[in-house]
C-alpha positions in Angstrom: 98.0 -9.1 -97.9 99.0 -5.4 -96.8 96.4 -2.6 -97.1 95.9 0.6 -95.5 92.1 0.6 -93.7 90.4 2.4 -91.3 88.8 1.5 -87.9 87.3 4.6 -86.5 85.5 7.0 -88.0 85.7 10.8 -88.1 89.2 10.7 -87.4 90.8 14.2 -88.4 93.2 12.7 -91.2 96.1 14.3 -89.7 96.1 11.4 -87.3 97.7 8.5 -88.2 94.9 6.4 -86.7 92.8 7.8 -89.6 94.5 5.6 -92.1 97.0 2.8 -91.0 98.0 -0.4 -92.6 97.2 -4.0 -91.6 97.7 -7.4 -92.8 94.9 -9.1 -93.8 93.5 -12.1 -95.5 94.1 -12.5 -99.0 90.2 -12.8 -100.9 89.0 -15.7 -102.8 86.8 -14.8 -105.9 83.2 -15.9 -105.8 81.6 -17.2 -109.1 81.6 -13.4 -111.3 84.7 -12.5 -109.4 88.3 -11.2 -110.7 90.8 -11.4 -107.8 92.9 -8.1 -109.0 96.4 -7.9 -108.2 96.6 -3.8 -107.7 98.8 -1.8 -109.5 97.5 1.8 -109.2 94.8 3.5 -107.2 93.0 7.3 -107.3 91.4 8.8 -104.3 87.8 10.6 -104.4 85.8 12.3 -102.8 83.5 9.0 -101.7 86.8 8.1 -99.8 86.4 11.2 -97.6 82.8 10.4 -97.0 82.8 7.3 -96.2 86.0 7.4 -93.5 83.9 10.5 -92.0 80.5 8.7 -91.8 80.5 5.3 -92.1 81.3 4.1 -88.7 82.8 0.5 -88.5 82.9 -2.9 -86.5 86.0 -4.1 -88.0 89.2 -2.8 -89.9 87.6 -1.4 -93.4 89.5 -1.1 -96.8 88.2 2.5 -98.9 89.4 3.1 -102.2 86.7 2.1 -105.5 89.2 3.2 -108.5 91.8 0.3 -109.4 94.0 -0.7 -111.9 95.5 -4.4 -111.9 96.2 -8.0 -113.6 93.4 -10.5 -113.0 95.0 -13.0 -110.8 92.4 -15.7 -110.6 88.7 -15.8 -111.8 85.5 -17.5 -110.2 83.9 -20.3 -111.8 81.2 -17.9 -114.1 83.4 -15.5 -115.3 83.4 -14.9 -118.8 84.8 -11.9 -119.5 88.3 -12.1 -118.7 91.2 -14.4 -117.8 94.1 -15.0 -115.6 96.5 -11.9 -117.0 94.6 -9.3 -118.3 95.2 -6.0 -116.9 91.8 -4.6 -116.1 90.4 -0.9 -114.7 87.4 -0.3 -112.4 85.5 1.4 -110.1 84.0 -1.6 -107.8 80.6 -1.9 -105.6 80.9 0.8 -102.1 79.3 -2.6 -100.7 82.6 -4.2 -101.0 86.2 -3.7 -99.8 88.2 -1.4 -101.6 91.4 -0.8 -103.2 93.6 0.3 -100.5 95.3 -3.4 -100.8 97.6 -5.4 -102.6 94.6 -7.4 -103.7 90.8 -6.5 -104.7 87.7 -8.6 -105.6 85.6 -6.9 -108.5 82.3 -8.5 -110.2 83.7 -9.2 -113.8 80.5 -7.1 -115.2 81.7 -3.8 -113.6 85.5 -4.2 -114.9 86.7 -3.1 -118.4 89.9 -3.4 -120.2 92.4 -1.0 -119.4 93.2 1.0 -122.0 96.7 -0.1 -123.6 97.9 3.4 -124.5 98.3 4.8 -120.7 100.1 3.7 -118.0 98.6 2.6 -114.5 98.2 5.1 -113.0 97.0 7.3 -115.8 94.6 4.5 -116.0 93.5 4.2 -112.3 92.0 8.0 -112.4 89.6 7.3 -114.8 86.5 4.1 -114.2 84.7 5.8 -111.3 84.4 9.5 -112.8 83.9 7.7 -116.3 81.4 5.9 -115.0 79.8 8.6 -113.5 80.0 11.1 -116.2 78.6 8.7 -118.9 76.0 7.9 -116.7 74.6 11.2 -116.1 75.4 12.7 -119.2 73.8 9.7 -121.5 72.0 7.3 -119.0 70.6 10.1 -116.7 70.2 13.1 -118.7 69.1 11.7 -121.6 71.5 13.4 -124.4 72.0 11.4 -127.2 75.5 10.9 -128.7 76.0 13.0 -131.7 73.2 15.5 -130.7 72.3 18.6 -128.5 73.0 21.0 -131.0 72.1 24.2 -130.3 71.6 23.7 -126.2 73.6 24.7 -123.9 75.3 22.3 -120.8 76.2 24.2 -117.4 78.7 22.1 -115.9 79.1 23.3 -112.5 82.9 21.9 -110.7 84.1 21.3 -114.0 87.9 21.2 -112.8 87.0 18.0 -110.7 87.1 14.2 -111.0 84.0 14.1 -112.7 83.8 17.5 -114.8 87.3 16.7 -115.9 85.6 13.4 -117.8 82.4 15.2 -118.4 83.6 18.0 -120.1 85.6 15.6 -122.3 82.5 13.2 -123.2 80.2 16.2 -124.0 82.6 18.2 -126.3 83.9 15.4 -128.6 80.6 13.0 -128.4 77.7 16.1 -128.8 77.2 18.9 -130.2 76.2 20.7 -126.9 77.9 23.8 -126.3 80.2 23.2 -123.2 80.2 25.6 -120.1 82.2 25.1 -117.0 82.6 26.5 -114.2 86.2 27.0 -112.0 87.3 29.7 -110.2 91.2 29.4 -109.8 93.6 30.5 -112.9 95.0 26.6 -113.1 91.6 24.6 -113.2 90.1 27.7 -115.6 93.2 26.7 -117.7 92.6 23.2 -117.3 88.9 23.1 -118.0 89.6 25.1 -121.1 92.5 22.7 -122.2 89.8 19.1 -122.1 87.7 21.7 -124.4 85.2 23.8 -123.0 83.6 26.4 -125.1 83.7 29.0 -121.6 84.4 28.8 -118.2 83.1 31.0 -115.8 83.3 31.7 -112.1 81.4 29.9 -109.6 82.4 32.3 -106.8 80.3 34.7 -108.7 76.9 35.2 -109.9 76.2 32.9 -112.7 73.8 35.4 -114.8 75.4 37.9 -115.2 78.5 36.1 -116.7 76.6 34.0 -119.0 75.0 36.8 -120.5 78.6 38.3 -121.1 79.6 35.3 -123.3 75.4 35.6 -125.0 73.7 33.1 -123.3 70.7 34.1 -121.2 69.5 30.3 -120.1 70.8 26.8 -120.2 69.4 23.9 -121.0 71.2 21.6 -118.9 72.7 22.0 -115.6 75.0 19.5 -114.5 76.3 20.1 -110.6 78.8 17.9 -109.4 79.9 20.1 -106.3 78.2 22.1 -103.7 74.9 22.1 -105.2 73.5 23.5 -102.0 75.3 26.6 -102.9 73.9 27.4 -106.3 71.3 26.1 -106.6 69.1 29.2 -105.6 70.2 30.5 -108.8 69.5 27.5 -111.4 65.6 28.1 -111.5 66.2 31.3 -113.4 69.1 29.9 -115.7 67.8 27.2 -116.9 64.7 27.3 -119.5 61.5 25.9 -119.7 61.3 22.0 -119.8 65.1 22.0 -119.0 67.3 19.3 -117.4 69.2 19.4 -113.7 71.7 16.5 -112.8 73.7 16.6 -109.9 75.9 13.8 -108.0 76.3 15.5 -104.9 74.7 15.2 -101.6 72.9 18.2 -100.4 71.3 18.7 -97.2 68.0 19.8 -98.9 66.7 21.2 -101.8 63.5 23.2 -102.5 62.6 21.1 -105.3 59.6 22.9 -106.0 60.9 26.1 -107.6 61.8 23.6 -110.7 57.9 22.5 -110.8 56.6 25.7 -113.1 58.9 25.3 -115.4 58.9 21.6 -115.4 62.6 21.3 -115.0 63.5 17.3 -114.3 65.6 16.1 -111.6 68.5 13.6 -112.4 69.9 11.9 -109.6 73.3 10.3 -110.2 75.1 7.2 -108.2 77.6 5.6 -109.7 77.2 2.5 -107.1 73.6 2.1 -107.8 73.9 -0.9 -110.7 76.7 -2.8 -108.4 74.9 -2.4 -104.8 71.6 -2.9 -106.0 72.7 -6.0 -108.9 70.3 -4.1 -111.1 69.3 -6.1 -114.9 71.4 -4.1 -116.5 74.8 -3.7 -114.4 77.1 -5.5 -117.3 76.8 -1.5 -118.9 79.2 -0.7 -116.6 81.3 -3.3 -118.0 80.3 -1.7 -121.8 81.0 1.7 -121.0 84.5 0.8 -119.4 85.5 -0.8 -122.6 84.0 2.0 -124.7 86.1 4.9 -122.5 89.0 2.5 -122.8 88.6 2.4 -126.8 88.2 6.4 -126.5 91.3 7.1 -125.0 93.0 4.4 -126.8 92.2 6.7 -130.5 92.9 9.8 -128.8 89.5 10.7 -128.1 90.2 11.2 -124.7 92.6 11.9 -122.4 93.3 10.9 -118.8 92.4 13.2 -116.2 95.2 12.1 -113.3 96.0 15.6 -111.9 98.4 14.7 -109.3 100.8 11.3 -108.4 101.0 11.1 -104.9 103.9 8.1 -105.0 103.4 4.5 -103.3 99.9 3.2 -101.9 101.0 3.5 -98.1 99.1 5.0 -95.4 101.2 8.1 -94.9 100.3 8.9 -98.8 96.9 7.7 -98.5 96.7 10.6 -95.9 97.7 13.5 -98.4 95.4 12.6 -100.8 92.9 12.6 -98.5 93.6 15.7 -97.0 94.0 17.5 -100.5 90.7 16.3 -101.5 89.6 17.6 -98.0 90.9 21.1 -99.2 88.9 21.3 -102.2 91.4 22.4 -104.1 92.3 19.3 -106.1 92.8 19.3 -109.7 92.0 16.4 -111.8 92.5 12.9 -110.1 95.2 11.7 -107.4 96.8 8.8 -108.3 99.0 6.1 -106.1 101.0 3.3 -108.1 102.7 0.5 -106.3 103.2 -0.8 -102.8 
């Protein structure tokens, strides 16, 4: 089968060593496998990562988001059959979907949604995932509730804030702030229904107290958390909440200790890599985004189509996300 890989690390991705295609084995599916005929693909940020830090023995496929038609299923699988067109966001422990053919573990797999096409479809299991996670799983908000409190989403024009914003304005009743700080991402955070957006290139105090709001009671920090969070103590009240999905290189976790402000740590990978009791939730909340965007609930968050899955392509996307200055999800369709 074709796919794109890589085979050193910490390449620069303007060199076309950084990504280049191969032909490799086609997979066979172990007993709660779907071997997935790719359609679609998005890029994130764990892409980046990985290529620049994971150093390899042998040619490795990146790439977690996929959209595709179950092409054989192992001998357990339950879920699905031979034909169905299925989204996902795979195990980081795996290969990816930079290829014409993926494995996925049937429990981590939903249905993808029938309204969309492909690619609309591919940018949406691992920020889904994510955002449900923290939001419901991690955070602890109940659906239907948070009225009256405030959530701080911090990168809310990304991957992630892009679904999060979305899951916290039409399931609670938590009044939604986002951060952006370029005029196309401020319009688009405002568009998937936040109450206010505000700059993260500026002091967050002083703008939440222009819009009446003195202190939060949830911080959610998907980007640079590093960077703000000197200021999140202050903002966020007594007994509060503090998510994040990012990887700092430290945090002085004791300025949250007088107010008692938990700590929720988010990894999307955690129930696939670890085969934790409850891993089929990713499954469940795959089919419930899927049912979501299928009434209108919502929306897809594919920012940008960067044309074929091919190395060369593979290489913009990754260099745009490099750039942070990517809006919504990049999406690849067809090989």
């Amino acid at each position: 089968m074709k796919a794109i890989v890589y085979t050193q690390n910490a390449l620069p991705i303007d060199d076309p060593a950084s990504l280049h295609e191969m032909d490799l084995p086609k997979p066979s599916p172990g007993p709660r496998d779907l071997l997935v005929a790719i359609k679609a693909i998005a890029v994130n940020p764990v892409d980046t990562k990985v290529r620049h830090r994971a150093p390899v023995t042998e040619p490795r496929i990146l790439g977690w988001d996929a959209v595709g038609t179950v092409e054989a299923t192992g001998s357990e699988v339950t879920l699905f059959k031979q034909g169905d067109e299925v989204f996902y966001a795979g195990s980081i422990a795996r290969p990816g979907s930079y290829a014409e053919y993926s494995l996925v573990d049937e429990r981590i797999a939903g249905p993808k949604p029938r309204s969309i096409d492909a690619a609309q479809a591919a940018a949406l299991p691992l920020t889904t995932l994510t955002a449900y996670e923290l939001l419901f799983d991690r955070l602890g908000v109940a659906e239907g509730g948070g009225e009256g409190q405030v959530l701080l989403v911090i990168g809310a024009g990304g991957g992630v804030g892009s679904i999060l914003v979305q899951l916290a304005r039409k399931l609670t009743r938590l009044t939604v702030v986002g951060t952006a700080s370029r005029k196309e991402t401020i319009d688009w955070v405002t568009e998937l229904g936040a109450h206010h957006v505000i700059d993260h290139g500026k002091p967050f105090a002083d703008q939440l107290k222009a819009i009446g709001i003195d202190t939060v009671d949830i911080v959610a920090s998907l980007t640079h958390t590093d960077d703000y969070f000197a200021q999140l103590p202050d903002l966020i009240k007594a007994q509060g909440r503090f998510g994040i999905i990012d990887d700092p290189a430290s945090l002085d976790v004791t300025k949250l200790k007088s107010k008692a402000i938990s700590l929720h740590w988010e990894s999307m990978f955690t129930r696939s890599v670890y085969g934790t009791d409850d891993i089929q939730r990713q499954h469940d909340i795959l089919a419930r985004a899927s049912a979501l965007i299928d009434d209108g609930t919502l929306k897809t968050t594919m920012g940008e189509h960067f044309g074929r899955i091919n190395a060369a392509n593979l290489r913009k996307a990754h260099k745009k996300i490099e750039s942070h200055t990517a809006r919504g999800k990049i999406v690849l369709e067809g090989f």
